[in-house]
PyMOL CGO cylinders between C-alpha atoms (Angstrom):
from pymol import cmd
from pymol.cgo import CYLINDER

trace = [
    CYLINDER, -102.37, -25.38, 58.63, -105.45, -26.56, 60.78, 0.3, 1, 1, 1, 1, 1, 1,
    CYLINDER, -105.45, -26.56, 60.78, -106.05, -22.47, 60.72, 0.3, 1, 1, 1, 1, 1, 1,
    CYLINDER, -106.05, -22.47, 60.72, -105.58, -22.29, 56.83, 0.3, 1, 1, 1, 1, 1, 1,
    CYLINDER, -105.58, -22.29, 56.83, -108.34, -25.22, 56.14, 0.3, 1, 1, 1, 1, 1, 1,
    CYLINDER, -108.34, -25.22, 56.14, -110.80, -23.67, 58.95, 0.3, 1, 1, 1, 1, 1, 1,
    CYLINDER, -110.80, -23.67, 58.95, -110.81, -20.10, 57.57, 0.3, 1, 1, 1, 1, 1, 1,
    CYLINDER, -110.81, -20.10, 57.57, -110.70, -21.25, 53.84, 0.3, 1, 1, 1, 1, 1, 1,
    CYLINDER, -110.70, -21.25, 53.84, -114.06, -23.67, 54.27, 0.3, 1, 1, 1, 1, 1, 1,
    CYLINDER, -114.06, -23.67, 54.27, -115.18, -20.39, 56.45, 0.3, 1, 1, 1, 1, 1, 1,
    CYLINDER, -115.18, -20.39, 56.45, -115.06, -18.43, 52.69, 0.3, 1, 1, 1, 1, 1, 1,
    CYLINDER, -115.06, -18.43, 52.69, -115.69, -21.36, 50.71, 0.3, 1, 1, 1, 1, 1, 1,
    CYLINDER, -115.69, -21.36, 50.71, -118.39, -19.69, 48.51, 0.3, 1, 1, 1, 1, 1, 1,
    CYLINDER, -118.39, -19.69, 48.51, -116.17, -16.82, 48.28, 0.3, 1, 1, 1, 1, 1, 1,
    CYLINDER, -116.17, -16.82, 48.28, -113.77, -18.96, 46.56, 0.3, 1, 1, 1, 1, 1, 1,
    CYLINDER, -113.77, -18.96, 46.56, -116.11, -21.02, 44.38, 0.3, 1, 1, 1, 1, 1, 1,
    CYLINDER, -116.11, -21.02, 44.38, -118.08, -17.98, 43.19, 0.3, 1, 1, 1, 1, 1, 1,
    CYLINDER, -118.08, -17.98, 43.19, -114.43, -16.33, 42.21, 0.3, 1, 1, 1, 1, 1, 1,
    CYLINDER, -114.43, -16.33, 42.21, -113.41, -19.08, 40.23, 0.3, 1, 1, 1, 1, 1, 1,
    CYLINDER, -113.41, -19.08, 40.23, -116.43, -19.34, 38.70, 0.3, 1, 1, 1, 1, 1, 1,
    CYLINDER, -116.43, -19.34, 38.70, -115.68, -16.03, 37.39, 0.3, 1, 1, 1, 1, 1, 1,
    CYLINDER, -115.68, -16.03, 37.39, -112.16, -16.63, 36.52, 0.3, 1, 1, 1, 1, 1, 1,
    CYLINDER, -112.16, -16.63, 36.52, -113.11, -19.74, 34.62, 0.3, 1, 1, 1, 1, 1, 1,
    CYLINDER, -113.11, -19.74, 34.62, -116.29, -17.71, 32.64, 0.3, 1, 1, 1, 1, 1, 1,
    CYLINDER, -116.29, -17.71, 32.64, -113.57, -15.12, 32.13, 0.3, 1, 1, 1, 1, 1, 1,
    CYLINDER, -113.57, -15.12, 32.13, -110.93, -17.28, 30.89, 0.3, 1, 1, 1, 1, 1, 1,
    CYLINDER, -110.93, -17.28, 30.89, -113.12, -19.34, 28.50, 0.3, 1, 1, 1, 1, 1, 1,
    CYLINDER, -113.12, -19.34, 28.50, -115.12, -16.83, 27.60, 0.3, 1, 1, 1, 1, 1, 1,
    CYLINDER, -115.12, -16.83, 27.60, -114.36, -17.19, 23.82, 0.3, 1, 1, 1, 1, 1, 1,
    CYLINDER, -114.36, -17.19, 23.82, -113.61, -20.71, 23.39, 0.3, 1, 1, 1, 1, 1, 1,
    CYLINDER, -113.61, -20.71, 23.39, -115.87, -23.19, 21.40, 0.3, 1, 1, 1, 1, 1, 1,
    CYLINDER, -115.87, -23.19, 21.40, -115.07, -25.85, 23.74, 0.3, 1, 1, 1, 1, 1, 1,
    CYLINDER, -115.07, -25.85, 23.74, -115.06, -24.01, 26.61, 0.3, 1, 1, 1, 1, 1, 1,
    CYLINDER, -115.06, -24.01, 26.61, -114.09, -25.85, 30.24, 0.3, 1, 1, 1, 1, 1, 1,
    CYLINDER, -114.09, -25.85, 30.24, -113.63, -29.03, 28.44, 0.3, 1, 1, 1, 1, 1, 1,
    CYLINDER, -113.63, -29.03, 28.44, -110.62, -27.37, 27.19, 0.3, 1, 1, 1, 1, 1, 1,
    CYLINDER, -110.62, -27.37, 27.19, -108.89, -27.28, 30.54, 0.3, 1, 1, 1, 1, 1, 1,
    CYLINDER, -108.89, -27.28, 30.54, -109.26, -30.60, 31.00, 0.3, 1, 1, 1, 1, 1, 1,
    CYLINDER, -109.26, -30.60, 31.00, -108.36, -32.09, 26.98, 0.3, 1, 1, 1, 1, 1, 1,
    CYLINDER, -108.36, -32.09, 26.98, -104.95, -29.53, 26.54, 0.3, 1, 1, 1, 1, 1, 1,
    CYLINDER, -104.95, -29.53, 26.54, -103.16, -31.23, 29.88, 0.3, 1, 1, 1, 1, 1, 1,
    CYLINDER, -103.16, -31.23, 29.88, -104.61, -34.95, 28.51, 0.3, 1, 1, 1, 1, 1, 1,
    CYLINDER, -104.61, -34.95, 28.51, -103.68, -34.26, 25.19, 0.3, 1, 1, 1, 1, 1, 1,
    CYLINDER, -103.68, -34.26, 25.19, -100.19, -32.83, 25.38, 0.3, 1, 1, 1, 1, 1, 1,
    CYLINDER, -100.19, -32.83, 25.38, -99.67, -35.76, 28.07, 0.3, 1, 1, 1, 1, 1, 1,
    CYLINDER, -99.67, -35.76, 28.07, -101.00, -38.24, 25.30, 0.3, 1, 1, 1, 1, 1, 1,
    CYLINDER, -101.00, -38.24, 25.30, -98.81, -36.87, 22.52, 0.3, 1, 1, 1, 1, 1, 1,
    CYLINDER, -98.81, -36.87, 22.52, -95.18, -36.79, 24.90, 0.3, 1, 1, 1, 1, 1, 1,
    CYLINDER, -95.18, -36.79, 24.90, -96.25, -40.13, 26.23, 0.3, 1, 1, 1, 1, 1, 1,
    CYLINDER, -96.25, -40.13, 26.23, -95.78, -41.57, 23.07, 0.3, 1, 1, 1, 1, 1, 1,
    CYLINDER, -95.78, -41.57, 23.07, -93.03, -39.91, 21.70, 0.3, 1, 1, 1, 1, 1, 1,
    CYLINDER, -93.03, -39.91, 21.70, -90.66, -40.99, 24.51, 0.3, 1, 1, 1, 1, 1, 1,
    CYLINDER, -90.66, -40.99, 24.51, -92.16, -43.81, 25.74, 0.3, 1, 1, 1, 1, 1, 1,
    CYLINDER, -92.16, -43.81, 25.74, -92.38, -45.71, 21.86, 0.3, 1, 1, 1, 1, 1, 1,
    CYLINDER, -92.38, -45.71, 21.86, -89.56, -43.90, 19.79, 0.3, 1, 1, 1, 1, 1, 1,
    CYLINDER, -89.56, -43.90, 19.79, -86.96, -43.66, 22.57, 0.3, 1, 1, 1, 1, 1, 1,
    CYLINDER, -86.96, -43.66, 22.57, -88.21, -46.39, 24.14, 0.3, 1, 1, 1, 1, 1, 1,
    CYLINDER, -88.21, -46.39, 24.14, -87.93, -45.48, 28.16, 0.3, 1, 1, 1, 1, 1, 1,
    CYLINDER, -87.93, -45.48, 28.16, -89.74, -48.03, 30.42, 0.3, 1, 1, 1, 1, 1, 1,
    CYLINDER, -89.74, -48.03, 30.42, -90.31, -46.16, 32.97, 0.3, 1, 1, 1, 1, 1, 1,
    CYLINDER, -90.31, -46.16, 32.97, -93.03, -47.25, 35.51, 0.3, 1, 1, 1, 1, 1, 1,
    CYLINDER, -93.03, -47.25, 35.51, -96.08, -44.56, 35.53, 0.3, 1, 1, 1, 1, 1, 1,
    CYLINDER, -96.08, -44.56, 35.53, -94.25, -42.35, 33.42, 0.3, 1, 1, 1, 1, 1, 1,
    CYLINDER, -94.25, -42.35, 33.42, -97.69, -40.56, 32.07, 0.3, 1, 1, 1, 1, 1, 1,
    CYLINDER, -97.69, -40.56, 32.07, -98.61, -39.59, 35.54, 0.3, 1, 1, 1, 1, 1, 1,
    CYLINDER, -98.61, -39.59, 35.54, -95.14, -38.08, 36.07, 0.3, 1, 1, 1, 1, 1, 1,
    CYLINDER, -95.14, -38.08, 36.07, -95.54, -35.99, 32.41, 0.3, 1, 1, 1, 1, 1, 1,
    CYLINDER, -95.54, -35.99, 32.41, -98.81, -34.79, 33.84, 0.3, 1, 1, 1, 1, 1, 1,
    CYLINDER, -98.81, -34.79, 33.84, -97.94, -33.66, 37.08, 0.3, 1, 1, 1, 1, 1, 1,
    CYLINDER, -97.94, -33.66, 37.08, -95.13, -32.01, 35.96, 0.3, 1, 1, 1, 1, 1, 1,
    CYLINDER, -95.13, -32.01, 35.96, -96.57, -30.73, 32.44, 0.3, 1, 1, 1, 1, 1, 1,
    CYLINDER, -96.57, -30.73, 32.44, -99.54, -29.19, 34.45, 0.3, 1, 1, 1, 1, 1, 1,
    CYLINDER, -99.54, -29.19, 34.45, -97.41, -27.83, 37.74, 0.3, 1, 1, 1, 1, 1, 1,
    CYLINDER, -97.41, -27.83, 37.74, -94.78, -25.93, 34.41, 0.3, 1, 1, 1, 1, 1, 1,
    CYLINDER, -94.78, -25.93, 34.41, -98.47, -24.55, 33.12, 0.3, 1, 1, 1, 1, 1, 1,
    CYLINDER, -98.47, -24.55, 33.12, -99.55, -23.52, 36.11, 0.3, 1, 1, 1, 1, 1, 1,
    CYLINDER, -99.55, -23.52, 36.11, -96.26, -21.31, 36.95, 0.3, 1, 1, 1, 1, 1, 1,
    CYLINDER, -96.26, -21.31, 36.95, -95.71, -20.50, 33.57, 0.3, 1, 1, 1, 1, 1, 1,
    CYLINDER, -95.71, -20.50, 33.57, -99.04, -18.63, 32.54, 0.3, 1, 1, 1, 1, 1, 1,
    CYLINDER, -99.04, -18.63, 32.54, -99.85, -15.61, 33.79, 0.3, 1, 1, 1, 1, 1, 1,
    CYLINDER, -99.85, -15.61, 33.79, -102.93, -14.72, 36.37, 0.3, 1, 1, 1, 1, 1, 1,
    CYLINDER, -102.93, -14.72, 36.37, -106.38, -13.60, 34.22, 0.3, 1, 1, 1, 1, 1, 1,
    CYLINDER, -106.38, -13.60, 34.22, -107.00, -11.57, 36.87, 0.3, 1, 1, 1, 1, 1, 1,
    CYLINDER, -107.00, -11.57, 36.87, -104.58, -8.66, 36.36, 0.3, 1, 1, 1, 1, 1, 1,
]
cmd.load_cgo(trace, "trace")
């Protein structure tokens, strides 16, 4: 692991400058642009939240931070690289 960390800060603006470029590339045509990477996760958190936190009434403790981890770890997986 100690290897990992030393060789990625080694290339570390190798791997800013490429996600740079896979950001630019990926919001390319959007109006809002990186902001949207950050509002979709929020948003879809926001809107689940309430659903089953009000209407089915669950109390469970930290429950939005659970829906976002797991919301953004199923978006991560599920979408495919932009790099192919």
């Amino acid at each position: 692991m100690k290897q990992f960390l030393k060789e990625a800060y080694r290339y570390r603006e190798l791997l800013g400058e490429l996600v740079r470029r896979d950001l630019r590339v990926k919001y390319r045509r959007s109006i809002l642009g990186y902001l949207w990477s950050l509002l979709n996760p929020l948003l879809m958190m926001t809107v689940i939240s309430l659903v089953f936190s009000y209407m089915f009434r669950f109390d469970i403790e930290n429950y939005p931070l659970y829906l976002l981890t797991g919301q953004t770890l199923f978006n991560f997986f599920q979408s495919p690289p932009t790099w192919r």
